[in-house]
Backbone as a printed PyTorch tensor [residue, N CA C, xyz], in Angstrom:
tensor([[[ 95.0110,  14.7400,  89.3960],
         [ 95.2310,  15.2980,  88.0840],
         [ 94.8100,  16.7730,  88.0450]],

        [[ 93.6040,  16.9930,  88.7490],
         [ 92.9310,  18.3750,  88.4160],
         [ 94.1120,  19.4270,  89.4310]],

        [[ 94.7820,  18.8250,  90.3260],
         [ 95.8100,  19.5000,  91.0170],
         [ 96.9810,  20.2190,  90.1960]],

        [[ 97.4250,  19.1360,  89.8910],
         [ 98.3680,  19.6310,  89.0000],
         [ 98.0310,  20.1910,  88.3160]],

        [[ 96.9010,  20.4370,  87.1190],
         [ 96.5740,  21.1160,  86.5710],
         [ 96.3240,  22.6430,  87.2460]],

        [[ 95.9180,  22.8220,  87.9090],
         [ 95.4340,  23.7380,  89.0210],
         [ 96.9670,  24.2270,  89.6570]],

        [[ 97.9420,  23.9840,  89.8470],
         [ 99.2840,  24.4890,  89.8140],
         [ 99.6010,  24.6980,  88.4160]],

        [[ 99.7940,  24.2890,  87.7770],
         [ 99.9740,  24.9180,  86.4090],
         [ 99.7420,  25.9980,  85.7260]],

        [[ 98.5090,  25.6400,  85.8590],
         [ 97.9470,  27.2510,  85.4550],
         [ 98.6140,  28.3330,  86.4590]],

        [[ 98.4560,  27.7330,  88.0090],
         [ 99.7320,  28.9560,  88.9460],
         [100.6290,  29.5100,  87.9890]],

        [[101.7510,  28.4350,  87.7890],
         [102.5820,  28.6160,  87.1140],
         [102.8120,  29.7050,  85.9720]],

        [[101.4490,  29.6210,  84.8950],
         [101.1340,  30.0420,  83.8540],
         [100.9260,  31.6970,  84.3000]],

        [[ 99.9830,  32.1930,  85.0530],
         [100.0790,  33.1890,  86.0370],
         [100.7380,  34.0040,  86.4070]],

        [[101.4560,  33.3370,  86.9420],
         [102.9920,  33.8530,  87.6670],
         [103.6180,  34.1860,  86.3720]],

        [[103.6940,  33.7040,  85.4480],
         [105.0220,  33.9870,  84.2500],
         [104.3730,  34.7100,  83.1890]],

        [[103.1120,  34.5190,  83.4420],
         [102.2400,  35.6200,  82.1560],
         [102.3950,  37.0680,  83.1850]],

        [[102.3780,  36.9520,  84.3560],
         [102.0800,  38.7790,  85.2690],
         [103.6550,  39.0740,  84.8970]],

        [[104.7030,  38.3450,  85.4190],
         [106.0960,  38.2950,  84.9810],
         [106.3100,  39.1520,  84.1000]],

        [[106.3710,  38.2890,  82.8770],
         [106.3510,  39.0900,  81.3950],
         [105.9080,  40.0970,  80.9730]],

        [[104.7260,  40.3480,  81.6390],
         [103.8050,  41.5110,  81.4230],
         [103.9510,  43.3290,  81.9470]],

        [[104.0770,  42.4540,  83.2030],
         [105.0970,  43.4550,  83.8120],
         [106.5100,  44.2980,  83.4690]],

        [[107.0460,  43.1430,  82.9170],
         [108.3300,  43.5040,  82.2600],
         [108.1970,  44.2130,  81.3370]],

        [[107.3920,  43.8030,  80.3340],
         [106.9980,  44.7940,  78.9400],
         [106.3780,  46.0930,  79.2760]],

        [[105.5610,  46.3200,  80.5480],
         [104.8710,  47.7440,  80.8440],
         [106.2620,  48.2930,  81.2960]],

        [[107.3140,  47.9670,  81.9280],
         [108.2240,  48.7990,  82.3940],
         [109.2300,  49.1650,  81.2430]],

        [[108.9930,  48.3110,  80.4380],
         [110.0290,  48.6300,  79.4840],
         [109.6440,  49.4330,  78.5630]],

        [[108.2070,  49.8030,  78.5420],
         [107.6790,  50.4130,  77.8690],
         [107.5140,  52.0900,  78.3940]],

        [[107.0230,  52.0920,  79.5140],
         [106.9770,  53.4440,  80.1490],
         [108.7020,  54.0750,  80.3290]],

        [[109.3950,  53.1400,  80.2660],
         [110.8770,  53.9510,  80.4290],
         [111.2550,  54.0760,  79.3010]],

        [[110.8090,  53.8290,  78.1000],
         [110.4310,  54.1670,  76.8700],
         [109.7800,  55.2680,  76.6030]],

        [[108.5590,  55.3640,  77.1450],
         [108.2070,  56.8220,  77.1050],
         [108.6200,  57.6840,  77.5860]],

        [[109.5020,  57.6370,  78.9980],
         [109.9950,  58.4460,  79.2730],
         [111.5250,  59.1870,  78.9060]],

        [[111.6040,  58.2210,  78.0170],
         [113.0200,  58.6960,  77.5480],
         [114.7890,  58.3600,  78.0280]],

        [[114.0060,  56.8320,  78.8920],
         [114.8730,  55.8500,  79.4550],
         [115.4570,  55.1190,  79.1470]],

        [[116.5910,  54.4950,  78.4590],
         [117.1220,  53.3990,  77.8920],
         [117.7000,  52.8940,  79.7300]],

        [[117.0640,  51.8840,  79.8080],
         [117.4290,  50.8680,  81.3200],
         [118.8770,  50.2110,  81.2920]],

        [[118.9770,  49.9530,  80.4290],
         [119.9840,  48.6120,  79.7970],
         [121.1920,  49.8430,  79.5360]],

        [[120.9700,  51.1110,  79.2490],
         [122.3960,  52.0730,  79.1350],
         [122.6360,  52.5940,  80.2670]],

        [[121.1600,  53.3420,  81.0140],
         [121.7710,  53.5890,  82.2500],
         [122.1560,  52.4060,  83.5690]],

        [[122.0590,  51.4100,  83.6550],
         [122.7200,  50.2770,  83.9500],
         [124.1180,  50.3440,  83.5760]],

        [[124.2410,  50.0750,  82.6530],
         [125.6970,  50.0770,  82.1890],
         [126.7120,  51.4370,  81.8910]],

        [[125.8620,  52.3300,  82.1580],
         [126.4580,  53.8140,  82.7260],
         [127.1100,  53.5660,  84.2640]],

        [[126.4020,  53.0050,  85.3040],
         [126.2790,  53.0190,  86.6030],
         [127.8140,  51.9490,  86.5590]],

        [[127.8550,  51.5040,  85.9020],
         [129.1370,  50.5600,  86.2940],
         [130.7050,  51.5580,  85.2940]],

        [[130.2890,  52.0550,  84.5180],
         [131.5140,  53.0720,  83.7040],
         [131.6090,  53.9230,  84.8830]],

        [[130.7180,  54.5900,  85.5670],
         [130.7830,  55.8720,  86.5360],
         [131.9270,  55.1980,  87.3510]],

        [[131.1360,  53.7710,  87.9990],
         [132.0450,  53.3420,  89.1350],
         [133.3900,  53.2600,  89.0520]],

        [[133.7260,  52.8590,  87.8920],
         [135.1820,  52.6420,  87.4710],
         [135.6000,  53.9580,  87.0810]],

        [[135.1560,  54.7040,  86.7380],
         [136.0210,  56.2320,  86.4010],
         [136.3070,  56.8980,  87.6700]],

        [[135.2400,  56.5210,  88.4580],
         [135.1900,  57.2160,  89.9310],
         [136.8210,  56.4600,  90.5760]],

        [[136.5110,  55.4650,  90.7920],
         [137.9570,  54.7260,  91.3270],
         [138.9440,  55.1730,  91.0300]],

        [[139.3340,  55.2430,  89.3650],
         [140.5140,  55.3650,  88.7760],
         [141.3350,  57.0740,  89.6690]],

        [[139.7060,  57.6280,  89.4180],
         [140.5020,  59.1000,  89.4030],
         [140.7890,  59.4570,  91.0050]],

        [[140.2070,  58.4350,  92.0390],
         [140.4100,  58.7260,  93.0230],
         [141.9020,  58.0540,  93.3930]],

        [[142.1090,  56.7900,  92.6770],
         [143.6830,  56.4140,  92.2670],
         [144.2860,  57.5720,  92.3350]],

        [[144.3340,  58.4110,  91.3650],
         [145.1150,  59.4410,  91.0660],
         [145.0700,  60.1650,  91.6980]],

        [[144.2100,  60.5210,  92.3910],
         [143.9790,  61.5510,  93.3460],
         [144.9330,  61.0740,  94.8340]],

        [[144.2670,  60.0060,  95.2720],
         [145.2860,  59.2650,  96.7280],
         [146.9250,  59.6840,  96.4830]],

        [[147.2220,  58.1890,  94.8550],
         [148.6100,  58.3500,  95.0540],
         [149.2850,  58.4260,  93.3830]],

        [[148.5500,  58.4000,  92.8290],
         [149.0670,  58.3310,  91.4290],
         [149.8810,  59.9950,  90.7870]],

        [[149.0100,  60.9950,  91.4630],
         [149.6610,  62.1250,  91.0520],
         [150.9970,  62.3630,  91.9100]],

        [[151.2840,  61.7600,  92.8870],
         [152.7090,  62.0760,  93.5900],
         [153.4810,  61.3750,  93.2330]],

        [[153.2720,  59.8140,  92.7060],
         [153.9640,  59.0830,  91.9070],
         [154.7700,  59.4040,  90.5640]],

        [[153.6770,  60.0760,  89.5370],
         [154.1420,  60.7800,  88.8770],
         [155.2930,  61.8490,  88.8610]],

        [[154.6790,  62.7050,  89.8080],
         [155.9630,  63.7980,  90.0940],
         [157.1670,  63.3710,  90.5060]],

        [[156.8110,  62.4900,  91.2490],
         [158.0080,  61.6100,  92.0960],
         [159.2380,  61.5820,  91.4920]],

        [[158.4300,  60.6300,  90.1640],
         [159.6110,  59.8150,  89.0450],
         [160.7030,  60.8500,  88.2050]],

        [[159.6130,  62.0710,  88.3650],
         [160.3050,  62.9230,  87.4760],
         [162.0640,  63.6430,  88.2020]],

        [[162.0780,  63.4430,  89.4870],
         [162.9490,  63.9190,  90.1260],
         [162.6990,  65.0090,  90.8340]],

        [[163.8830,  66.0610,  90.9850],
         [164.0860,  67.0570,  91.1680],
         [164.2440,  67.9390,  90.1780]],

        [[164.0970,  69.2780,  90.3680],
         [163.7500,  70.7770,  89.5620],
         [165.5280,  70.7560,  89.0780]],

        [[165.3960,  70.5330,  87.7720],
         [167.3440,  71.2680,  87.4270],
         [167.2000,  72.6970,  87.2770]],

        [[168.0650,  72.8560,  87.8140],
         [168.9010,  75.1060,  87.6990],
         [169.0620,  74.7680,  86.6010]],

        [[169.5860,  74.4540,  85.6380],
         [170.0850,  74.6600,  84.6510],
         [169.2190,  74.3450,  83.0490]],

        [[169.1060,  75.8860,  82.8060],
         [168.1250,  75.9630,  81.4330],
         [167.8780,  75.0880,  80.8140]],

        [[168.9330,  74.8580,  79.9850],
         [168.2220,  73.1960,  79.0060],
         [167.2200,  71.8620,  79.5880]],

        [[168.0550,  71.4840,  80.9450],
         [167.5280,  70.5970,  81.7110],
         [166.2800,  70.9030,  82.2640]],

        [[166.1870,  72.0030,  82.8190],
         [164.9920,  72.6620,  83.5470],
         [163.7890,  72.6180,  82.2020]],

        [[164.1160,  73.1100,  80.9680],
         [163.0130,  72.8490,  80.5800],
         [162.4420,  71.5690,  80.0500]],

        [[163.5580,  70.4890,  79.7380],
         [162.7150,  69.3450,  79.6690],
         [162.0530,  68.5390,  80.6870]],

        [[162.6310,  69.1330,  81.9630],
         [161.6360,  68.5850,  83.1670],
         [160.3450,  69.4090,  82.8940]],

        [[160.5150,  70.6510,  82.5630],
         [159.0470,  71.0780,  81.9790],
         [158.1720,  70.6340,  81.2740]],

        [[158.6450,  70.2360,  80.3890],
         [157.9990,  69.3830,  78.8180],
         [157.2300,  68.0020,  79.9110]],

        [[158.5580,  67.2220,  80.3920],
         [157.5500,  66.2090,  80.6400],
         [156.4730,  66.3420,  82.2520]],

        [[156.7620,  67.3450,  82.9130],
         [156.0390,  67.9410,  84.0970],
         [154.3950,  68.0050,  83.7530]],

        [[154.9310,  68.8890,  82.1200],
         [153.2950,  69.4440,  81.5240],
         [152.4530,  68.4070,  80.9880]],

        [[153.6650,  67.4680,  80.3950],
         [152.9660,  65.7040,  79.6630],
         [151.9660,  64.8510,  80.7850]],

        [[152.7310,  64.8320,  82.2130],
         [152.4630,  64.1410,  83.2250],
         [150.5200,  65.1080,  83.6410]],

        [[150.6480,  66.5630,  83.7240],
         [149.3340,  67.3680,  83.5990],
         [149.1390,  67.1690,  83.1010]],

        [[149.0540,  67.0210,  81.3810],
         [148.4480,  66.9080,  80.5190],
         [147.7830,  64.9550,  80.5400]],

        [[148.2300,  64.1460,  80.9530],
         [147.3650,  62.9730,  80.9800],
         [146.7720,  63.2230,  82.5060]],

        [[147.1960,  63.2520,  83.5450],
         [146.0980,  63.4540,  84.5950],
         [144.9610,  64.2250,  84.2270]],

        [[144.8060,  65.5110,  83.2240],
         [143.9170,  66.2070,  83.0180],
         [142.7300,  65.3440,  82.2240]],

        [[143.2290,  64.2920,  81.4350],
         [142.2670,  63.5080,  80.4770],
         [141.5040,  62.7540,  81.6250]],

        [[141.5520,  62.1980,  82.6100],
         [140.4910,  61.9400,  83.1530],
         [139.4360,  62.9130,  83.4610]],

        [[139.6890,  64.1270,  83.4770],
         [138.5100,  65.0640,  83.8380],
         [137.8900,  65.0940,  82.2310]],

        [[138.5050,  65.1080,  81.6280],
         [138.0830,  64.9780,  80.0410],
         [137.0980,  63.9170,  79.5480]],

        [[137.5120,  62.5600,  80.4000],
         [136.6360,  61.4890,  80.0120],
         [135.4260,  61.5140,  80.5320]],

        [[135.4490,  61.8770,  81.8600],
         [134.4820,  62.3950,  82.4400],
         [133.4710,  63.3770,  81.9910]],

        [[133.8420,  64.2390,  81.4980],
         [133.3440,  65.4600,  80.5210],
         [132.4960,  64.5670,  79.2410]],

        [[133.2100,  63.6310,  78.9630],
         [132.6230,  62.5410,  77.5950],
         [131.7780,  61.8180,  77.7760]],

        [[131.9470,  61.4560,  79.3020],
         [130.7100,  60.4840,  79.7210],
         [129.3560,  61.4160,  79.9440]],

        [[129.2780,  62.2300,  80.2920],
         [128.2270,  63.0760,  80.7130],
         [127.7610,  64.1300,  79.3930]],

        [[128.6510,  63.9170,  78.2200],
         [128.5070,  64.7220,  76.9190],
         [128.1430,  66.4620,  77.2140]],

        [[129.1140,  66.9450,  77.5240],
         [129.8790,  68.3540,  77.9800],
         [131.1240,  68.3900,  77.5450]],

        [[131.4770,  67.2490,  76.7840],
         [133.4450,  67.8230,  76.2020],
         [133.3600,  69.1250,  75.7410]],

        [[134.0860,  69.7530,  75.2430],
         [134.5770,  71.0970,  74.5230],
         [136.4490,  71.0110,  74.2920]],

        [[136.3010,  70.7290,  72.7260],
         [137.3500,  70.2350,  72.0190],
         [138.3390,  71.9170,  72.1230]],

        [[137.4040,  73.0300,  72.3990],
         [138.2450,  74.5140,  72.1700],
         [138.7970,  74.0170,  73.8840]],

        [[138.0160,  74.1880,  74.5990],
         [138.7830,  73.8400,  76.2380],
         [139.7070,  73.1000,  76.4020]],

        [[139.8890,  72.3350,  75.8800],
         [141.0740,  71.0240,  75.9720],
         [142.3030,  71.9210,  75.3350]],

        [[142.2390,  72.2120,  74.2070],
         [142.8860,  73.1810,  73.3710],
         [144.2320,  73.7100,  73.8560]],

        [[142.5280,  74.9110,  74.7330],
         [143.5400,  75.6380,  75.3460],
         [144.3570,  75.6700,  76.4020]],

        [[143.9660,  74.6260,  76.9540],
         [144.6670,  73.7920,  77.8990],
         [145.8700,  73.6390,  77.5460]],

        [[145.7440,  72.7800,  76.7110],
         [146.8980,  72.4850,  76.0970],
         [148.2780,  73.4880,  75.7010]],

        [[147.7510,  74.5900,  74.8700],
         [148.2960,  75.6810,  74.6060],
         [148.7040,  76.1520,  76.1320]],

        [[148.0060,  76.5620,  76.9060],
         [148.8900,  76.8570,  77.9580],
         [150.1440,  76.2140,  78.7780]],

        [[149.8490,  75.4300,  78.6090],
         [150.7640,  74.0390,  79.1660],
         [152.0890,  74.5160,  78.0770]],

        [[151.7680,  74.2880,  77.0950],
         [152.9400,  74.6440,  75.8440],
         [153.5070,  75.6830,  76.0990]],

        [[152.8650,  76.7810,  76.5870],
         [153.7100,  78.0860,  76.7840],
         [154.0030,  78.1610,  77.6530]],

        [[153.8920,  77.5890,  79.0490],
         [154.3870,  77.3030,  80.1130],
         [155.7130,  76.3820,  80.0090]],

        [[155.7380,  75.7570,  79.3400],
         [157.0350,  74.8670,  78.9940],
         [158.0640,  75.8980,  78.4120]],

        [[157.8180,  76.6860,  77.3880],
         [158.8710,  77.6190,  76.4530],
         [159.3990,  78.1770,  77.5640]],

        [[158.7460,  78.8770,  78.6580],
         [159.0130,  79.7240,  79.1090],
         [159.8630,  79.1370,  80.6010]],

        [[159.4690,  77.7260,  80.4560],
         [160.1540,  77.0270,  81.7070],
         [159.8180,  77.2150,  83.1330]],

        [[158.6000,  77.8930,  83.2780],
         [157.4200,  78.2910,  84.6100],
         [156.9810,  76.9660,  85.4580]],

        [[158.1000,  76.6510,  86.2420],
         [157.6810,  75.3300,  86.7200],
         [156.5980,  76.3110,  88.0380]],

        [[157.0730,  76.9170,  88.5690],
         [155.4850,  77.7790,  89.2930],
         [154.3450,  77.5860,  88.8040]],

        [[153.7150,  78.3350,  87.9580],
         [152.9370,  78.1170,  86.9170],
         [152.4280,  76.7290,  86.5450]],

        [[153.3970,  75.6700,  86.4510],
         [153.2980,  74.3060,  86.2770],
         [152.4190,  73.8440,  87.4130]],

        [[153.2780,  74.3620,  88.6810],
         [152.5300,  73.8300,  90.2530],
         [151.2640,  74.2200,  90.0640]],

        [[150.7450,  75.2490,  89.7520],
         [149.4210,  75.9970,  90.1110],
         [148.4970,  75.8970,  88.8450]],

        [[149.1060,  75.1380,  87.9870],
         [148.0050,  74.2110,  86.7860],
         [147.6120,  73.0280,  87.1890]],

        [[148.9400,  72.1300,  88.0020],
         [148.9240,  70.7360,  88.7440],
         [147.9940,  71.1540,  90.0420]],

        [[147.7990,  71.6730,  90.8450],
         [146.4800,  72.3690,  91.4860],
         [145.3410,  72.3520,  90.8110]],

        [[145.4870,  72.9670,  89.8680],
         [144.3130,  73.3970,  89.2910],
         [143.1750,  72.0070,  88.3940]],

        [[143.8190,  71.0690,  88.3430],
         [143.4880,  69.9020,  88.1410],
         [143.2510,  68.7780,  88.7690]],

        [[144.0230,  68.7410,  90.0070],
         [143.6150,  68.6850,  91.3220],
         [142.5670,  68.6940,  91.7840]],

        [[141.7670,  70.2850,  91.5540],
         [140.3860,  70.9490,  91.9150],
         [139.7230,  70.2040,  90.8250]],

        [[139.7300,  69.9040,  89.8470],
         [138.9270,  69.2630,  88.9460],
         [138.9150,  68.1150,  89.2280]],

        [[139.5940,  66.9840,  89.2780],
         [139.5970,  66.0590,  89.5750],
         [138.4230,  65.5290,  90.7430]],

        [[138.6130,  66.2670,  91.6480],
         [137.7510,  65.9290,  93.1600],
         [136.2960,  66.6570,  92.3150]],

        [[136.2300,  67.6380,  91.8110],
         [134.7490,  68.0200,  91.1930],
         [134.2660,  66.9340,  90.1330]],

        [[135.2760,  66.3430,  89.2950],
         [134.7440,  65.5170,  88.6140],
         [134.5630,  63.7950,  89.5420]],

        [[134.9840,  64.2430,  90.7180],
         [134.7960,  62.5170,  91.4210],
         [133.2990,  63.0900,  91.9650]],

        [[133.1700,  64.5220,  92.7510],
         [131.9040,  64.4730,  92.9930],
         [130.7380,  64.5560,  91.9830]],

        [[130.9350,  65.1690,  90.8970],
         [129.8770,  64.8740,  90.2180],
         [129.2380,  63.8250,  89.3160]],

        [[130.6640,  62.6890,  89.1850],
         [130.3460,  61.3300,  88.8670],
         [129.5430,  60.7220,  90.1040]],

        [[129.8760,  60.7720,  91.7090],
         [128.8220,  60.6220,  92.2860],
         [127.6300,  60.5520,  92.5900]],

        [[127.5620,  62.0200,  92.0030],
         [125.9070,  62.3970,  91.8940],
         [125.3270,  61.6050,  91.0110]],

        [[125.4800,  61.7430,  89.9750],
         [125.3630,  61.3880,  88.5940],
         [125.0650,  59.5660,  88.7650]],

        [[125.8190,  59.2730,  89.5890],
         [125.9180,  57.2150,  89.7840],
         [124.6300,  57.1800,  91.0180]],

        [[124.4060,  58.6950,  92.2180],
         [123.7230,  58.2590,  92.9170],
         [122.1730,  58.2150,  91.9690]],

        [[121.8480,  59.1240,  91.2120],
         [121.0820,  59.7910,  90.5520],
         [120.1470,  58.0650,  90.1490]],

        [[121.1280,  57.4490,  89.1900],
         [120.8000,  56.4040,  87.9970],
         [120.8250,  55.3370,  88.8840]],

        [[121.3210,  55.3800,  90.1110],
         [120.8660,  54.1910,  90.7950],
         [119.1650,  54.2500,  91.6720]],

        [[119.0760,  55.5280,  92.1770],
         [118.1960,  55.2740,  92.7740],
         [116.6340,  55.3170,  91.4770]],

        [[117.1440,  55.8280,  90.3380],
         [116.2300,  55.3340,  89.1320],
         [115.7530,  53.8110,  89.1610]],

        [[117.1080,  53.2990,  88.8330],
         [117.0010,  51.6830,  88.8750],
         [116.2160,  51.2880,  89.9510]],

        [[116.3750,  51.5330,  91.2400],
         [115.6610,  50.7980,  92.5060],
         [114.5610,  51.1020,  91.8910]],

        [[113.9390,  52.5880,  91.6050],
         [112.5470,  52.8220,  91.6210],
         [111.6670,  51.8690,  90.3940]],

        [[112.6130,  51.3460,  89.5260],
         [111.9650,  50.9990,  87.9880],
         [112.0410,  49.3120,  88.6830]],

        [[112.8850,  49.2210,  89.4940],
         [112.6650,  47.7050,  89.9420],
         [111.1950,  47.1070,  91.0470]],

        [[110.9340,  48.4090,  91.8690],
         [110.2680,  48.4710,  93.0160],
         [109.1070,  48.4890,  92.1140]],

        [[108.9780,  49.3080,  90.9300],
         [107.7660,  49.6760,  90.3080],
         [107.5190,  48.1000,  89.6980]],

        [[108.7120,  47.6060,  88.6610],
         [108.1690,  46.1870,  88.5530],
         [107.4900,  44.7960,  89.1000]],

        [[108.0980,  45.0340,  90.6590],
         [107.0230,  44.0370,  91.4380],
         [106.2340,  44.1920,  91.9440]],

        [[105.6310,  45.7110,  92.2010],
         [104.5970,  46.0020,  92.4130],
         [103.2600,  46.0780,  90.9020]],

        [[103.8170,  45.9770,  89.9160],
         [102.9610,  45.2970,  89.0180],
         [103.1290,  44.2760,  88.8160]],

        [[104.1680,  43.3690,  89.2940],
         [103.9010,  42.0920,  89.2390],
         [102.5570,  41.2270,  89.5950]],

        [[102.4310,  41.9330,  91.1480],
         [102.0600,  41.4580,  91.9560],
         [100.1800,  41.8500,  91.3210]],

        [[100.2760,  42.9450,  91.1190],
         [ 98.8030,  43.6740,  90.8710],
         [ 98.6150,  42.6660,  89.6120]],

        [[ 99.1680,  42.5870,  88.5380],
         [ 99.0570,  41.5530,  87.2860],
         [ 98.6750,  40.4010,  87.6690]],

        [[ 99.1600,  39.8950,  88.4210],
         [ 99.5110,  38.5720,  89.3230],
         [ 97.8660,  38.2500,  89.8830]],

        [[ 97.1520,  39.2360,  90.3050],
         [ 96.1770,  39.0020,  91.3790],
         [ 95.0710,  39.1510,  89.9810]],

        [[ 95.6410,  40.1450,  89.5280],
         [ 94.4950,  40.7720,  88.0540],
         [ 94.1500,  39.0910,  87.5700]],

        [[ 95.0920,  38.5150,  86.9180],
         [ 95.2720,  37.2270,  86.6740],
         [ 94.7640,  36.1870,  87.1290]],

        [[ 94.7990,  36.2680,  88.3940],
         [ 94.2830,  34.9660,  89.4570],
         [ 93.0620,  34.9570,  89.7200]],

        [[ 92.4250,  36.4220,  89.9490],
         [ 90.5090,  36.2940,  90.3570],
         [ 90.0730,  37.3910,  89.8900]],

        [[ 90.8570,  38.6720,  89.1120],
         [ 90.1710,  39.8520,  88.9630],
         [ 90.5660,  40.7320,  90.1780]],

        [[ 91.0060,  42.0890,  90.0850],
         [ 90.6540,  43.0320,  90.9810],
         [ 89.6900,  43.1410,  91.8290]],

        [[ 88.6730,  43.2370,  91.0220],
         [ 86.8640,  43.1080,  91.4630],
         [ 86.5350,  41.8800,  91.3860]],

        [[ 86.0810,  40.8500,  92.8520],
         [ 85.3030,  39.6410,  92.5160],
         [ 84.1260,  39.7910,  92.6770]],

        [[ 83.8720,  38.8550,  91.3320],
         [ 81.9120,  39.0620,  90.9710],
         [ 81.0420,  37.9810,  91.9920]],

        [[ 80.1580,  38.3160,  92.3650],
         [ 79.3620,  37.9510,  93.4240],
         [ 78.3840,  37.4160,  92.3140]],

        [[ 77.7340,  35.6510,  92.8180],
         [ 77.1890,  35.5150,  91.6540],
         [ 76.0410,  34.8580,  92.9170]]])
């Protein structure tokens, strides 16, 4: 009987250092200005934005162009391959945008003028111009895959450390619990 009892209380131990532990970590990443439970669930948005845009990056932006055909000589035609040339930039560009949202750096004037250029690039029927905006997003794209990187390596190796830190107070709770740090010599 006194056994079991005597595991029990183990038991009791183990799930009181547990708990305890848990609440000091949740507390100091509290003080520090940590929400665990967002950057967690940041680390999995990164991953998936990261993918998508590397989608686009592999094969999604040649796909696009693909569909659109060939360049028409002829004015009218030529510029609605423009219109939708700049449509096709203009949504590849929103992933660098979302990206921009996740990390809270948008700028609603930047998008703008983006935009506006794209528009006057169409009037004017500058499929050149078009190429070397479709570049130019390109270059963003791969900056926004590396700095979602960083950014995912950053919040992960947080997490390891806030996890590593938890069982190492487990364990110290754990012993605190079981005989004291200091045993008294009687």
């Amino acid at each position: 009987m006194s056994l079991i009892k005597g595991e029990f209380l183990i038991i009791i131990k183990i799930i009181a250092s547990c708990l305890t532990a848990g609440f000091l970590i949740f507390f100091i990443s509290a003080l520090s200005g940590e929400d665990l439970k967002k950057n967690n669930d940041m680390i999995g948005k990164l991953s998936a934005s990261m993918q998508e845009i590397s989608i686009q990056l592999d094969t999604g932006i040649q796909e696009r162009i693909s569909k659109l055909g060939e360049v028409p000589s002829i004015n009218p035609f030529k510029k609605f391959y423009c219109i939708e040339f700049a449509k096709e930039i203009h949504d590849i560009s929103y992933l660098t945008e979302r990206q921009k949202i996740l990390f809270d750096i948008y700028n609603v004037r930047d998008f703008e003028n983006k935009s506006k250029r794209l528009v006057a690039l169409t009037e004017n029927s500058d499929i050149d111009s078009l190429l070397n905006e479709l570049e130019i997003v390109k270059r963003e794209l791969k900056n926004s895959v590396n700095l979602i990187n960083k950014r995912k390596k950053n919040l992960t190796r947080q997490r390891n450390a806030y996890i590593i830190f938890f069982f190492i107070l487990w364990v110290i709770l754990y012993i605190y619990y079981s005989r004291g740090i200091v045993s008294k010599k009687e």
